[in-house]
C-alpha atoms as a printed R data frame, in Angstrom:
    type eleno elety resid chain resno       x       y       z
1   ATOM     1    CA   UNK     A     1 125.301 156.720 107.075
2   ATOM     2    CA   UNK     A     2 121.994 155.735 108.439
3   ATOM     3    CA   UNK     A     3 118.758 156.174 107.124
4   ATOM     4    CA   UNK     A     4 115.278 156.822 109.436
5   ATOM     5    CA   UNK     A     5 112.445 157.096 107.529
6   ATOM     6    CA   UNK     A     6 113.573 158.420 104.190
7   ATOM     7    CA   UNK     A     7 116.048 160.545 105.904
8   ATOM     8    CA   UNK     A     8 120.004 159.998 105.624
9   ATOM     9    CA   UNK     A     9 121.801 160.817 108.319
10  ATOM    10    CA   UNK     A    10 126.017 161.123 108.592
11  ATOM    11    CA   UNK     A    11 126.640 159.739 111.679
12  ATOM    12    CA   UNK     A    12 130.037 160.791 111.590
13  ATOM    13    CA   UNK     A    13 128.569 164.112 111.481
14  ATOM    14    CA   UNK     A    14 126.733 163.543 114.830
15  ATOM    15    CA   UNK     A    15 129.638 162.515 116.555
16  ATOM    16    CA   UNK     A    16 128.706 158.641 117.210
17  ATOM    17    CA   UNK     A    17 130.722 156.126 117.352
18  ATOM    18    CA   UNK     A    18 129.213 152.493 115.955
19  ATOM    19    CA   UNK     A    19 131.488 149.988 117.215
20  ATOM    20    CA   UNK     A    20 132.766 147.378 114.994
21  ATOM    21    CA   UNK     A    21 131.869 143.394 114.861
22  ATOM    22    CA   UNK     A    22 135.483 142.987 115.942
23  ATOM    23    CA   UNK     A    23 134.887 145.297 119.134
24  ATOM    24    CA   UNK     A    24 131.467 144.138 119.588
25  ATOM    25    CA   UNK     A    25 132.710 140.314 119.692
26  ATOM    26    CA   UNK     A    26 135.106 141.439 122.342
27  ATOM    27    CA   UNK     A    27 132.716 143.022 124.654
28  ATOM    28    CA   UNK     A    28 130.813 139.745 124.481
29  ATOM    29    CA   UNK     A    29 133.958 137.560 125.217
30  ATOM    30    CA   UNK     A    30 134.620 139.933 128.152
31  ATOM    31    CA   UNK     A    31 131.569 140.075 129.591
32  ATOM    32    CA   UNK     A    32 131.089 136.123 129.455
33  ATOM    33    CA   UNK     A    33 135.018 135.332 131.234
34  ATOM    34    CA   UNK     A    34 133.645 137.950 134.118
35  ATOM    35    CA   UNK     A    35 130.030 136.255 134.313
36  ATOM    36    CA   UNK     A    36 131.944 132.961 134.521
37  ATOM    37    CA   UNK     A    37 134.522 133.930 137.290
38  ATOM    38    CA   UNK     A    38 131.715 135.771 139.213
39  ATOM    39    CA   UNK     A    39 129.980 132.417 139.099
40  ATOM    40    CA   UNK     A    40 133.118 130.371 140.149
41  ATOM    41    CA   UNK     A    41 133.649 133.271 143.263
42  ATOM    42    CA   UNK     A    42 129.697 133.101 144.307
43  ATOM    43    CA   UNK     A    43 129.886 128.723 144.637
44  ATOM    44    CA   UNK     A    44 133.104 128.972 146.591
45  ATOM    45    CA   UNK     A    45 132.327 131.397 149.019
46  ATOM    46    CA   UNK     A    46 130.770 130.338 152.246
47  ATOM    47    CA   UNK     A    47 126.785 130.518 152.684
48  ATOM    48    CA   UNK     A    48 124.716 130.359 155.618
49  ATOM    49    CA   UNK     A    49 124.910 127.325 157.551
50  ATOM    50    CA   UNK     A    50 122.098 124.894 156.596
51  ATOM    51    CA   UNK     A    51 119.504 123.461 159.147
52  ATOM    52    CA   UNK     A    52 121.009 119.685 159.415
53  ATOM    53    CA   UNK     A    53 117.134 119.253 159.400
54  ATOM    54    CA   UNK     A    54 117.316 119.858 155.543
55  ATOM    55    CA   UNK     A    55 120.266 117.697 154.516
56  ATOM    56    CA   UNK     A    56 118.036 114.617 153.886
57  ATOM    57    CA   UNK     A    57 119.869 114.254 150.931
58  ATOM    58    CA   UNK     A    58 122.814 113.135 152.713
59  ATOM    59    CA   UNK     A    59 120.648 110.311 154.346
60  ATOM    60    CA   UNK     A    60 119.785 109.145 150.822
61  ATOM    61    CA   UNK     A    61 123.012 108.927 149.921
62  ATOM    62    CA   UNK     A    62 124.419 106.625 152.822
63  ATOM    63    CA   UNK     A    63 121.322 104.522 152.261
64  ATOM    64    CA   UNK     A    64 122.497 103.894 148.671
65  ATOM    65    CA   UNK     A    65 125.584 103.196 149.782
66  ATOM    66    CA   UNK     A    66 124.298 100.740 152.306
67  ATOM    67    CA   UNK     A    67 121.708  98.680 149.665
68  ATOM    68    CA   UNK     A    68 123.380  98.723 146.217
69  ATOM    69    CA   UNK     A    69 126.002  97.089 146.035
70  ATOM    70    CA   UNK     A    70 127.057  99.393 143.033
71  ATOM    71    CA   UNK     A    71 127.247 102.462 145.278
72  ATOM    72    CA   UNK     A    72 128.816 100.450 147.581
73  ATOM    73    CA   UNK     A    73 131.974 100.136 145.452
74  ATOM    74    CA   UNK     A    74 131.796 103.366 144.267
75  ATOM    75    CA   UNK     A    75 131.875 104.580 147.764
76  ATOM    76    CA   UNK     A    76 134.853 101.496 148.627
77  ATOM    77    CA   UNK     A    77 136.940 103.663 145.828
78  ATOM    78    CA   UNK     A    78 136.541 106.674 147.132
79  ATOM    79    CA   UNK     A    79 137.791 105.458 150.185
80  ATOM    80    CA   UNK     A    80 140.596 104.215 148.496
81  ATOM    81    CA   UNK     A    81 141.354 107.133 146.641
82  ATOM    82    CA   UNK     A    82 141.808 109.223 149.416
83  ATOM    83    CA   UNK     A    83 143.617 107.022 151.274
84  ATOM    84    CA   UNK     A    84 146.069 106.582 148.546
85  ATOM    85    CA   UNK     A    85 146.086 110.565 148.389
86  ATOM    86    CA   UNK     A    86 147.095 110.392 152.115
87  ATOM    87    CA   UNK     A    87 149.933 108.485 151.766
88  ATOM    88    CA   UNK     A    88 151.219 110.860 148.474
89  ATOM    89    CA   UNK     A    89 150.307 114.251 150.459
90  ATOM    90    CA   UNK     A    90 151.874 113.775 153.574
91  ATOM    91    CA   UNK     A    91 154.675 111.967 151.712
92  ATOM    92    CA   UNK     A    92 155.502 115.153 149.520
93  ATOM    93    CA   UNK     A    93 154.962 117.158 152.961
94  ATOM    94    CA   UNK     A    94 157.633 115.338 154.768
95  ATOM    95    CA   UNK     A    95 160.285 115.865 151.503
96  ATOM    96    CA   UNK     A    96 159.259 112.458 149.562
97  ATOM    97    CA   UNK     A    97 159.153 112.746 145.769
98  ATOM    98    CA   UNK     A    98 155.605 110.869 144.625
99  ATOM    99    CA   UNK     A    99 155.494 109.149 140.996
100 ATOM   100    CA   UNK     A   100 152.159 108.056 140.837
101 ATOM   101    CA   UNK     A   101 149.040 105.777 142.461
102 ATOM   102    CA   UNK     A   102 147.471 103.071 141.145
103 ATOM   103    CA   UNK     A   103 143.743 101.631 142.446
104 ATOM   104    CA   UNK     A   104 143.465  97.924 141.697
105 ATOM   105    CA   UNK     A   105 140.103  95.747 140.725
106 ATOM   106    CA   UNK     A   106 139.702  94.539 144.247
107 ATOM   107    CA   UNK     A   107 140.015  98.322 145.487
108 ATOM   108    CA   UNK     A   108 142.963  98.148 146.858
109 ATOM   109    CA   UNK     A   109 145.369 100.765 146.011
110 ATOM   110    CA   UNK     A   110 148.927 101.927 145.937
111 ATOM   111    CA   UNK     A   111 150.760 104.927 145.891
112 ATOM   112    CA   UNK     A   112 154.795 105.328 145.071
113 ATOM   113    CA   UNK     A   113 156.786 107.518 146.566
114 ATOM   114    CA   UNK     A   114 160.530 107.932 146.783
115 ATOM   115    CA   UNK     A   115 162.898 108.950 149.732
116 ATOM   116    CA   UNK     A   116 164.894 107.643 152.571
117 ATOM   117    CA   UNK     A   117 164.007 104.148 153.272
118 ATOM   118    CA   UNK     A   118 164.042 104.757 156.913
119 ATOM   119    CA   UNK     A   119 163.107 107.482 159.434
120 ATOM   120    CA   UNK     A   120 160.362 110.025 160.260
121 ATOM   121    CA   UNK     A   121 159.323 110.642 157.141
122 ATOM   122    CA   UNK     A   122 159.068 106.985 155.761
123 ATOM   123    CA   UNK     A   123 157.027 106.513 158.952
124 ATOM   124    CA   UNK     A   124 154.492 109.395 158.527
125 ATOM   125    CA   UNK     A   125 153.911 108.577 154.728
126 ATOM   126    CA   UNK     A   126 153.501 105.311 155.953
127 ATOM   127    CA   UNK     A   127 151.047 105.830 158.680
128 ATOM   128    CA   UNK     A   128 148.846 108.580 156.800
129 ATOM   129    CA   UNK     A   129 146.527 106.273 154.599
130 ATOM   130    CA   UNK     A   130 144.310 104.874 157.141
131 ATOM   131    CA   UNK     A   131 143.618 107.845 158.851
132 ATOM   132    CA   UNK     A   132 142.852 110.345 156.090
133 ATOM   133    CA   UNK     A   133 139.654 109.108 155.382
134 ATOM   134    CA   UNK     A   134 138.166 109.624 158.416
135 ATOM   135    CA   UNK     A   135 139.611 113.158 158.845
136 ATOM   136    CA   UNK     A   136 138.684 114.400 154.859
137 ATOM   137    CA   UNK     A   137 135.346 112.907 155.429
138 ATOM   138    CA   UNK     A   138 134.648 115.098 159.462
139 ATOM   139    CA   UNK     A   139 136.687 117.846 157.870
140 ATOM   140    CA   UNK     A   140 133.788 117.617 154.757
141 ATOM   141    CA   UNK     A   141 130.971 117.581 157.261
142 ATOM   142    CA   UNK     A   142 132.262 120.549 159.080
143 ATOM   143    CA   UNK     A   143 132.801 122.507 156.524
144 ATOM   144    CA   UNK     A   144 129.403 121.706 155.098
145 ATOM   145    CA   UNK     A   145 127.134 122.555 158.530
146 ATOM   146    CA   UNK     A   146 129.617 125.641 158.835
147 ATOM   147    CA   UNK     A   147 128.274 126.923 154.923
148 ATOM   148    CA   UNK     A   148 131.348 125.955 153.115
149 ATOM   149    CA   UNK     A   149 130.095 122.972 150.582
150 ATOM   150    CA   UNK     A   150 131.010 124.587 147.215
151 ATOM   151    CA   UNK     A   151 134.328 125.654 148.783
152 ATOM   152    CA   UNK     A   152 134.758 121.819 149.583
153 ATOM   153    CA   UNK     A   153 133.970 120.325 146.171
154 ATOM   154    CA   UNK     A   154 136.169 122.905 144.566
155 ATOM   155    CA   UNK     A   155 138.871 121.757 146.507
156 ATOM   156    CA   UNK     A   156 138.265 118.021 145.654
157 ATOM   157    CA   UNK     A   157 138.234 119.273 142.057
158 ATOM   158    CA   UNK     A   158 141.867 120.401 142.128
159 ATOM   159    CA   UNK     A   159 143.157 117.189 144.386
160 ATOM   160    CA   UNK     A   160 141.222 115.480 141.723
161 ATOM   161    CA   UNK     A   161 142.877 117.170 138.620
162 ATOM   162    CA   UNK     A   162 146.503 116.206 140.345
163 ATOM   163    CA   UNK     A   163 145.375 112.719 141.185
164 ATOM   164    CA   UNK     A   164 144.278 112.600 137.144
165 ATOM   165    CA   UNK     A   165 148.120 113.345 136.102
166 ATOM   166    CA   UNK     A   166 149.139 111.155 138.707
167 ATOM   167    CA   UNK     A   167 147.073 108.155 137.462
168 ATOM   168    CA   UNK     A   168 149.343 105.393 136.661
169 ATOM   169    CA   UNK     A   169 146.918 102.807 135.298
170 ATOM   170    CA   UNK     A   170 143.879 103.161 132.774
171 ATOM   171    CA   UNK     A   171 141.336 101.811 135.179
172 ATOM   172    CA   UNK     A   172 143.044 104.958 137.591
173 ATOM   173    CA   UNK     A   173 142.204 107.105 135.389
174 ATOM   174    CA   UNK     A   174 139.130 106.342 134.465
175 ATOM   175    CA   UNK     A   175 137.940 106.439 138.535
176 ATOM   176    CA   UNK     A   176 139.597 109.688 138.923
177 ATOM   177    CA   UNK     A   177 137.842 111.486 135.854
178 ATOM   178    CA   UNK     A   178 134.463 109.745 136.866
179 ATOM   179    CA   UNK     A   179 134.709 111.444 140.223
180 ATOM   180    CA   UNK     A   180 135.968 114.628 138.772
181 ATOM   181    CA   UNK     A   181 132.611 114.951 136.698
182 ATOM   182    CA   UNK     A   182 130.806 114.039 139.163
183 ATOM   183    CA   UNK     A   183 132.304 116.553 141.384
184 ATOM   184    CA   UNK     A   184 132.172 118.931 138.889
185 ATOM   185    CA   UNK     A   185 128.537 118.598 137.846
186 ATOM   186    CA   UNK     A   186 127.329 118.871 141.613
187 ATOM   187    CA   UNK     A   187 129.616 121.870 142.238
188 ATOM   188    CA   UNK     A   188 128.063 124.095 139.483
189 ATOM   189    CA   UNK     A   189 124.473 123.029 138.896
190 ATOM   190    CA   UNK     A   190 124.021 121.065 142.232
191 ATOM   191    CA   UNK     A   191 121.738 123.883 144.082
192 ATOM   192    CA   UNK     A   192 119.889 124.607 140.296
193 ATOM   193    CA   UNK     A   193 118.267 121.733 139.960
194 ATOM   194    CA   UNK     A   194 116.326 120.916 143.240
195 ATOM   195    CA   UNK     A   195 115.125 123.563 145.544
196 ATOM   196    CA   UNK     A   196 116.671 121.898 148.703
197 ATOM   197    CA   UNK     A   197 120.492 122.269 149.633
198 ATOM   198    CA   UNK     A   198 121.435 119.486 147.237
199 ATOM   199    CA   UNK     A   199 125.444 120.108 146.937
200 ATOM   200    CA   UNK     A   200 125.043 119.983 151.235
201 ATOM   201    CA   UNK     A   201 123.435 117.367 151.423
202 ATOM   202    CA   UNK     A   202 125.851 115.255 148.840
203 ATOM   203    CA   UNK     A   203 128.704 116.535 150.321
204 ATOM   204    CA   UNK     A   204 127.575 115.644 153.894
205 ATOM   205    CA   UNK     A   205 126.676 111.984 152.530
206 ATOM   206    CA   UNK     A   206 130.018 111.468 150.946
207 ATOM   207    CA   UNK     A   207 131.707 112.674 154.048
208 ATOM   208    CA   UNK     A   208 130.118 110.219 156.122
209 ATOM   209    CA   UNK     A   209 130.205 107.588 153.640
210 ATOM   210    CA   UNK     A   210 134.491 107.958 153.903
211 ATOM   211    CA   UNK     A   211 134.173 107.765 158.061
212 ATOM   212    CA   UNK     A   212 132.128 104.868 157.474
213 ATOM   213    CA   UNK     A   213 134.891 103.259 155.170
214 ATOM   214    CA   UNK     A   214 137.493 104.374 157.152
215 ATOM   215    CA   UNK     A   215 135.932 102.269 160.013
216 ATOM   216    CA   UNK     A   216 135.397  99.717 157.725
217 ATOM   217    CA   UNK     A   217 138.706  99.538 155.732
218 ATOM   218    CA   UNK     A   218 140.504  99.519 159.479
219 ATOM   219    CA   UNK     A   219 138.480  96.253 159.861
220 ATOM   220    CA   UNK     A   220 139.530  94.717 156.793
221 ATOM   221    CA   UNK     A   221 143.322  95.565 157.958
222 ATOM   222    CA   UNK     A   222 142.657  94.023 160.962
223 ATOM   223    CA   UNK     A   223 141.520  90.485 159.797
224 ATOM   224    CA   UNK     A   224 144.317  90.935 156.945
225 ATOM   225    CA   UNK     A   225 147.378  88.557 156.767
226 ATOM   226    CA   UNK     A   226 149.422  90.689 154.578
227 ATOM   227    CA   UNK     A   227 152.691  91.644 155.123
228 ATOM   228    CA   UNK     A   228 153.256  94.720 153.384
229 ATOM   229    CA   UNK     A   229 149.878  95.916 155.206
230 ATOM   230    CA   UNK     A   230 150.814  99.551 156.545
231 ATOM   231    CA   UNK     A   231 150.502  98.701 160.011
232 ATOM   232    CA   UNK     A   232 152.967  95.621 159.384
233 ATOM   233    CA   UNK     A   233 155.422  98.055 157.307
234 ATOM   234    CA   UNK     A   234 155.412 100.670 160.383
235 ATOM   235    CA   UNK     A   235 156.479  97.622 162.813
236 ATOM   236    CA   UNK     A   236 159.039  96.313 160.644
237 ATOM   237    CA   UNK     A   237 160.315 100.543 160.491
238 ATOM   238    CA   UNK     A   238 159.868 100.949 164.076
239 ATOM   239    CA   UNK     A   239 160.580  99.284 167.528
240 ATOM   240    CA   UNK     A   240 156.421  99.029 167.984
241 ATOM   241    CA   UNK     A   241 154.225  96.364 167.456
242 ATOM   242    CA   UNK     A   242 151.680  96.359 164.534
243 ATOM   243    CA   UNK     A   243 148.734  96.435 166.553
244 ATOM   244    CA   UNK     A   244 149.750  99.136 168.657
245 ATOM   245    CA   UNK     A   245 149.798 101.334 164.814
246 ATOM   246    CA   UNK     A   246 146.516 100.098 164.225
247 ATOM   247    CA   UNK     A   247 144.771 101.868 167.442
248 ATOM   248    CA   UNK     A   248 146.393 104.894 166.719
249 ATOM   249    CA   UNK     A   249 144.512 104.876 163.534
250 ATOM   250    CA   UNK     A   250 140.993 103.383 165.544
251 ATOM   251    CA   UNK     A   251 141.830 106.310 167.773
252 ATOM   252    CA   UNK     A   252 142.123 109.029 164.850
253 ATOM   253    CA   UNK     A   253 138.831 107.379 163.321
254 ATOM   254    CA   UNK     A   254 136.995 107.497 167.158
255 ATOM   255    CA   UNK     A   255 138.079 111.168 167.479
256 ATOM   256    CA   UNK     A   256 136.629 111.986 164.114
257 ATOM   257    CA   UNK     A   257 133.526 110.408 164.432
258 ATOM   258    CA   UNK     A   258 132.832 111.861 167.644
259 ATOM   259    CA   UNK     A   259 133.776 115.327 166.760
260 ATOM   260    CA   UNK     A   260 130.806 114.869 163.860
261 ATOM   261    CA   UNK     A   261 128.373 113.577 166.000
262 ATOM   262    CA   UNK     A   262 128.421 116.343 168.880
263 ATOM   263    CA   UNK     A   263 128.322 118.730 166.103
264 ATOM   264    CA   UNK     A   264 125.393 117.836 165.032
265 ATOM   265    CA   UNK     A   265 123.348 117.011 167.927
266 ATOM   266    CA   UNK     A   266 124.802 120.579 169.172
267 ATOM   267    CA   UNK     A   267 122.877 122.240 166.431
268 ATOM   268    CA   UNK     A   268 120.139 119.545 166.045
269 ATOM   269    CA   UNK     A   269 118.962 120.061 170.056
């Protein structure tokens, strides 16, 4: 029954249905889980390609990276993670079982995987750490002057969310998760905030920061002494010498680097 001024009215009588709180709570519930998957489908599909004129961002970023030392790390571990995700990715690709990765205080890290002690497959797990940076950080780039950012930190979020189960330390962990909210944050609310192409721009930065530290960590393998250094496992696996290893993965890096660089003076000029 409903009542308008003075008058009752049987609103069975009319023929309307009032839905119930139940119902009504429903329609809310659905209409939120669309909204929120139309939301995750409109920051993973591709946008137009940004002017590399407007990804300043990405210049502030490798300049915090280059004169705090605190970014500095943070960037040294993300070099490290993805190195260590390399090794476990082409390892599982190649029929290896991985158990887990650890990244130490100094940054180093180290990823365990199981399978044949010898052959192809020992060799490519082996050789696929030094390298990935370089490639994940052009293959970021790309993707980002191509319109594909939010695709790109969606994917990091999943690697991340393995790499979280896969944790086999506290301090692991702890990195992982960091970088997943991070990732996270930027992904959703990164173009909200700013009106510039902020989630771009990051992306961009963090891609060059890991060809920078690819560069860099192939220099600190270089003036290593340690045996179990990748290069020095792949010699002891294989009839070729350690240094010969070691340009493959300059040459990898130099192939990267260049591919970035005419990209963007293509579209720059």
């Amino acid at each position: 029954m409903i009542t308008i001024s003075g008058a009752v009215i049987d609103v069975a009588t009319l023929g309307v249905t009032v839905p119930s709180p139940a119902a009504a709570a429903d329609a809310t519930t659905v209409t939120g889980a669309v909204g929120f998957w139309d939301g995750v489908l409109a920051r993973v599909a591709a946008t137009a390609p940004p002017d590399p004129r407007l990804l300043w961002p990405a210049v502030v970023v490798v300049a915090l990276a280059w004169v705090l030392p605190g970014v500095r790390r943070w960037s040294r571990a993300g070099t490290t993670l993805v190195h260590e995700a390399g090794h476990a990715a082409v390892g599982m690709l190649v029929g290896r079982r991985f158990h887990g990765f650890v990244v130490e205080g100094d940054l180093s890290g180290r990823a365990v995987t199981s399978g044949p002690s010898r052959g192809a497959g020992r060799c490519a797990t082996a050789w696929a750490g030094y390298p990935m940076p370089a490639l994940v950080g052009a293959g970021a780039v790309l993707a980002v002057l191509a319109g594909w950012s939010g695709a790109v930190l969606a994917t990091a979020l999943v690697v991340l969310a393995v790499l979280l189960v896969m944790s086999r330390s506290v301090r692991t962990a702890a990195l992982v998760a960091l970088c997943g909210g991070a990732v996270a944050a930027l992904w959703w609310w990164g173009d909200e905030v700013v009106a510039v192409p902020l989630r771009a721009g990051v992306v961009a930065g963090v891609g060059l920061l890991l060809l920078a530290g690819a560069w860099e960590s192939l220099g600190d393998v270089a003036r290593s002494r340690d045996g179990g250094a990748d290069h020095r496992t792949l010699a002891r696996l294989t009839p070729l010498p350690a240094g010969f290893w070691w340009v493959t993965w300059a040459l990898v890096d130099g192939g990267a680097t260049w591919l970035v660089v005419r990209t963007i003076m293509n579209m720059v000029l």
